[in-house]
C-alpha positions in Angstrom: 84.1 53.3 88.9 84.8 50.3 86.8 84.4 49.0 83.0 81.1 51.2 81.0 79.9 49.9 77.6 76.9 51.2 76.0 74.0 48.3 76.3 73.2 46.7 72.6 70.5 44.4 70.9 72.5 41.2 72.8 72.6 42.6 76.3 68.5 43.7 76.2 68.0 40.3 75.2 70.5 38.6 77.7 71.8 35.7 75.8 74.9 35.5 77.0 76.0 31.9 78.4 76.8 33.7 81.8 76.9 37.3 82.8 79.5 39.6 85.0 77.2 42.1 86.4 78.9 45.4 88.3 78.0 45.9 92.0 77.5 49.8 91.8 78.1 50.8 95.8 81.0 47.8 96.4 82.3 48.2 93.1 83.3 44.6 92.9 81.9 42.2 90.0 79.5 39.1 90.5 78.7 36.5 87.7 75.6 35.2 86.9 76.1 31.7 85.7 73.2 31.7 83.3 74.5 28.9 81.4 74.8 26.3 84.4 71.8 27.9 86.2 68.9 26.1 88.0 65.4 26.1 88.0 64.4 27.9 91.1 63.0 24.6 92.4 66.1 22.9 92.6 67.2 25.2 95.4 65.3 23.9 97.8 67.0 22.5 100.6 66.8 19.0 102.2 66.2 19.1 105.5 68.9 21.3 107.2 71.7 20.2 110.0 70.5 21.4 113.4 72.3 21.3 117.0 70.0 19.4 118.9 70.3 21.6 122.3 67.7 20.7 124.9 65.2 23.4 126.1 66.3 22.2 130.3 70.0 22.7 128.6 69.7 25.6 126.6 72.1 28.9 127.6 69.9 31.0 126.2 66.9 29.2 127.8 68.2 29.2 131.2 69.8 32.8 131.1 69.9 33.6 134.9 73.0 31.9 135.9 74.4 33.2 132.6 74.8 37.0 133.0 72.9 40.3 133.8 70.4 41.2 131.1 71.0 44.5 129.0 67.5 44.7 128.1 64.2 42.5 128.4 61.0 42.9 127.0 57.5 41.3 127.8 54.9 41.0 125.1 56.6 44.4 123.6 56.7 46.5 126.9 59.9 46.9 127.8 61.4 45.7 131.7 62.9 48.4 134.2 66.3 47.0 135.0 68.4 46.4 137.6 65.9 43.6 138.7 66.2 40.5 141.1 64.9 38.1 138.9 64.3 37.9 135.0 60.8 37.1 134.3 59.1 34.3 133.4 57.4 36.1 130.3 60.0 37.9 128.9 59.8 37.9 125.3 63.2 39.4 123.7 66.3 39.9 125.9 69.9 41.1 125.6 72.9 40.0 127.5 76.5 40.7 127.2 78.3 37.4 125.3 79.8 35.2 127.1 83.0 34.4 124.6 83.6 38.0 123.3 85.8 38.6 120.7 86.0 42.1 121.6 86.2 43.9 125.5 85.5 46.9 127.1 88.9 48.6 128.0 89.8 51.7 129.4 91.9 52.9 126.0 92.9 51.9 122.5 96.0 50.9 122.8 98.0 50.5 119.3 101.9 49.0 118.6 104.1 47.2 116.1 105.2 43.9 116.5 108.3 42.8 114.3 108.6 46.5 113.1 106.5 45.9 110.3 102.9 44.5 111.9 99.9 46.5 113.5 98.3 45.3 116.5 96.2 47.5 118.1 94.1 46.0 121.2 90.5 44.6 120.2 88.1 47.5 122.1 84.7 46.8 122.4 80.9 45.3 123.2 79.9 41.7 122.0 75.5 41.4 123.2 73.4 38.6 121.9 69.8 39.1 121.1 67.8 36.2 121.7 64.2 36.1 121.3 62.0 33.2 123.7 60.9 30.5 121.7 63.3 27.6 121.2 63.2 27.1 118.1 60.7 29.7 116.0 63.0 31.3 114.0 62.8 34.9 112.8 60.8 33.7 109.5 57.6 32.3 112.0 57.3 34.9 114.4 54.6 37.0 114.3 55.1 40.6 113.2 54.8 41.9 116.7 57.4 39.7 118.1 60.2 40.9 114.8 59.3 44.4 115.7 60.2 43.7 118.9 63.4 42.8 117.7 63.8 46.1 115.7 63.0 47.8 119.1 66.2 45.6 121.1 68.3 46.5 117.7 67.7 50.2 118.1 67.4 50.9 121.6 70.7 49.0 121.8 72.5 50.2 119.4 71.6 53.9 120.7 73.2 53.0 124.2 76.2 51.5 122.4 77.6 54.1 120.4 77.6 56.7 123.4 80.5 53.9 124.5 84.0 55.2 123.8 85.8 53.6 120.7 82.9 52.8 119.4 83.1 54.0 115.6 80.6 50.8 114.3 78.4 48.8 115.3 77.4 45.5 113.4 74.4 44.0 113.6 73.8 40.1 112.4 72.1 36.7 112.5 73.6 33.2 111.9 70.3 30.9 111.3 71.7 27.3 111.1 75.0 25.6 111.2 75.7 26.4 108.1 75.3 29.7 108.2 77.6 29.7 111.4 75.5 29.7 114.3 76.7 27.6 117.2 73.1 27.4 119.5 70.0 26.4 117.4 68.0 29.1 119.4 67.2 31.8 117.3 69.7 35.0 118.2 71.2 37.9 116.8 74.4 39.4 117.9 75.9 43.1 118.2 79.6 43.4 118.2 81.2 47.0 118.3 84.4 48.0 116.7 87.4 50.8 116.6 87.7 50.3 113.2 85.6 49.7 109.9 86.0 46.9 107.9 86.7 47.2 104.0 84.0 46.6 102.5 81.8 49.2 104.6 84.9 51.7 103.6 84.9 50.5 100.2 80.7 51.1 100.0 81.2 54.7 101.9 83.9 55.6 99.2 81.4 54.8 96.2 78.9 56.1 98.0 80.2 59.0 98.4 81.8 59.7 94.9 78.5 59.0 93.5 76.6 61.3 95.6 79.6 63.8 94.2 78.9 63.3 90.6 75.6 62.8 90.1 73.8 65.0 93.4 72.3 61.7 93.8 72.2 58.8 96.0 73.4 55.8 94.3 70.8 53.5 96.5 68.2 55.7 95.8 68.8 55.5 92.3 68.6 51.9 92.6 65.4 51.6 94.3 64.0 53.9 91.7 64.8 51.8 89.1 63.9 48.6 90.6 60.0 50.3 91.1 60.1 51.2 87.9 61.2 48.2 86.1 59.8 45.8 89.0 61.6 43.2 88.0 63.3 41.8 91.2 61.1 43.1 93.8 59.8 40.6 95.7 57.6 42.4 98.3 57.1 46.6 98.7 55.2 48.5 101.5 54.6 52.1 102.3 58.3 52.7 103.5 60.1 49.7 102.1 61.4 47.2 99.5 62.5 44.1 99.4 64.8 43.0 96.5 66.9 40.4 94.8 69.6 42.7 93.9 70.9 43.3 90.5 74.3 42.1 91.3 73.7 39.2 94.1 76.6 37.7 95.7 74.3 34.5 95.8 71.5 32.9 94.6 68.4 34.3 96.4 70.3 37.4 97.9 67.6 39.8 99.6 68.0 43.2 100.5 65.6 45.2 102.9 65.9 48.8 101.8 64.0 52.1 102.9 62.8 53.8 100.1 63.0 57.2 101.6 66.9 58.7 101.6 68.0 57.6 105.3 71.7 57.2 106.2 71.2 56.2 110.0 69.8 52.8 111.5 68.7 54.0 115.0 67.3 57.0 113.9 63.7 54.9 112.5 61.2 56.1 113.9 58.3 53.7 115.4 56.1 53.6 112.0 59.4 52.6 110.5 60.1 50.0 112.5 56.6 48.6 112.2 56.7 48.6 108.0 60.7 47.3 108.2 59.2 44.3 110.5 56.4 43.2 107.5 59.2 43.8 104.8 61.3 41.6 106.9 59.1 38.9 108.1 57.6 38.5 104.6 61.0 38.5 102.8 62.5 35.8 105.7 58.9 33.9 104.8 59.1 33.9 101.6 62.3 32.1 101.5 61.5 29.9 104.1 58.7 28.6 102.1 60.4 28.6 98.6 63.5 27.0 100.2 62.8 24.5 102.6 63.8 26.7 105.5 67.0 27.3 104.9 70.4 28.8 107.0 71.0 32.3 105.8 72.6 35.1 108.0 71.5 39.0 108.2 73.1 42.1 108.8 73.0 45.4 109.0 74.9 47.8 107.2 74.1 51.8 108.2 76.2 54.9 108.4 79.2 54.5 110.6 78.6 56.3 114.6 82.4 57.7 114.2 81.1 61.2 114.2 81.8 61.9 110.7 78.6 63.4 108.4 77.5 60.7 105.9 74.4 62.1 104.9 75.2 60.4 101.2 74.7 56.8 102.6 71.7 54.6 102.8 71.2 52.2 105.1 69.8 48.5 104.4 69.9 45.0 105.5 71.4 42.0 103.7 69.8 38.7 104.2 72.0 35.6 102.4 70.7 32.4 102.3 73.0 29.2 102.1 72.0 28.2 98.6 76.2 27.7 97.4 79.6 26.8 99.1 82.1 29.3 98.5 85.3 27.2 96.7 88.2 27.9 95.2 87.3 30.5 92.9 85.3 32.8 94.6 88.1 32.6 97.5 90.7 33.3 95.5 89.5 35.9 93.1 86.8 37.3 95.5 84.5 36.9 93.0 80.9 35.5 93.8 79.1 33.1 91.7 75.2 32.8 91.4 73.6 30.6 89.5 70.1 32.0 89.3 69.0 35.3 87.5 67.8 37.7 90.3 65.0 38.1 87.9 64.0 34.7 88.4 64.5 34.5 91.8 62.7 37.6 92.4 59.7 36.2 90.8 59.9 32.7 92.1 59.9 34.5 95.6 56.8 36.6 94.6 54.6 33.9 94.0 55.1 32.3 97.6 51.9 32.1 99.0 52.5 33.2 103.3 
């Protein structure tokens, strides 16, 4: 699965100028810039661009002339649709987005154009998530309202991939403009797809071989070790962890992680959802408070819904903070640079006070 070396005197005491470290499920190889790195202080952002949107002008303030609501909840109890009129109190609602990149269509159609390119035509769902407050994101809700959320995630994503062509589903959050998002009012987004991109194929392969050769799950394994050596945890509950990875793609990389052996998103059951909405909230927390509120984007990366058994993966959430701009380097070579120890940031994180 890549290069092995047996560990020495040097690597226990990590004095190397800057480190490649080996990403175990992607199989690709981050570096740890050690010998430019900062103190985790100097990651703190100034304050942020923002769109300055207007509540009276807000799309997802003013939904009704917009589009029919998917789902609605109010104060966690969830809305019988059809209905005539959305309600004032609604709390979380979905509606279908209004610049899809994908569409529903009857079939998959596929071709070749020049005798040598694929096209196939882009089948699917594109919903947005978007929660009431204007401008609270995620981080400043209260636990109730980001398990309601989880609840518009699941219930969601179980309607979705009874759809046909549907063999993913992806589930993310852009939290500033530099993150991506193009309305400042906190939403999350589900987009469906025929296909599955190459990094979830590449992390299903690994997974997979792993779980051949050693009876194991390679995520599993992880989390053991990270409980055991405690090192870059950064918050843990009955059901979860929150960690700075071993290999982070950037500085402050979090992942939300189930410590029991679960390959399917939607299958969490309602205790679930209420420990995966503290792990959340206090990982999004801690990192607001330790950088200065910062854009980051989510997602969600679980088992594929393309009927296919893959018992062998886990399933987890990615949170990425803005802390770097991706240059020439890391484009060409697709080869992320961080230039803060996990370690570190892991323990800078812990001592947030929320």
């Amino acid at each position: 699965m890549g290069i092995t070396f047996k560990e020495n005197a040097q690597t226990k005491k990590n004095k190397f100028p800057s480190e490649l470290r080996f990403n175990l499920v992607s199989g690709d190889w981050v570096i740890i810039a050690t010998g430019r790195a900062k103190k985790p202080t100097m990651f703190k952002q100034k304050k942020r661009k923002e769109i300055e949107i207007p509540k009276k002008v807000c799309p997802f303030c003013n939904i009704i002339p917009q589009s029919k609501p998917l789902l609605i909840f109010s104060e966690s109890k969830k809305i019988s649709l059809p209905i005539a009129k959305i309600p004032k109190n609604w709390t979380t609602i979905v509606v279908p987005n209004k610049f899809p990149a994908f569409l529903p269509q009857p079939k998959l159609e596929k071709g070749v154009e020049d005798e040598i390119y694929q096209i196939m035509n882009a089948v699917g769902f594109c919903e947005v998530v978007i929660t009431k407050d204007h401008k609270k994101s995620l981080a400043l809700l209260s636990i109730e309202k980001v398990k309601e959320v989880f609840d518009a995630y699941q219930e969601r994503y179980l309607e979705l991939m009874k759809e046909k062509f549907v063999n993913y589903i992806l589930i993310f959050h852009n939290d500033g403009v530099e993150a991506g998002a193009s309305q400042s009012h906190p939403h999350s987004q589900i987009i469906t797809t025929p296909i599955l991109d190459i990094d979830l194929q590449k992390a299903l392969f690994n997974s997979e071989n792993y779980f051949k050769k050693n009876k194991k799950c390679v995520y599993c394994q992880m989390n053991d070790w990270e409980r055991k050596t405690k090192k870059r945890i950064v918050f843990e509950n009955k059901d979860f962890l929150v960690i700075c990875p071993f290999a982070s793609k950037t500085a402050f990389e979090i992942i939300v992680s189930p410590k029991k052996h679960l390959s399917y998103f939607e299958k969490i059951t309602e205790q679930e959802k209420w420990q995966l909405a503290e792990a959340f909230q206090n990982g999004l927390k801690k990192l607001h408070k330790a950088l200065n509120n910062p854009a980051y984007n989510f997602y969600l990366h679980t088992a594929p819904c393309d009927k296919k058994e893959h018992q062998y993966y886990h399933w987890h959430w990615t949170i990425l903070p803005k802390t770097e701009t991706l240059a020439g380097f890391e484009m060409g070579v697709r080869m992320e640079i961080s230039t803060i120890e996990p370690e570190k940031a892991a323990e800078y994180l812990r001592k947030q006070k929320i």
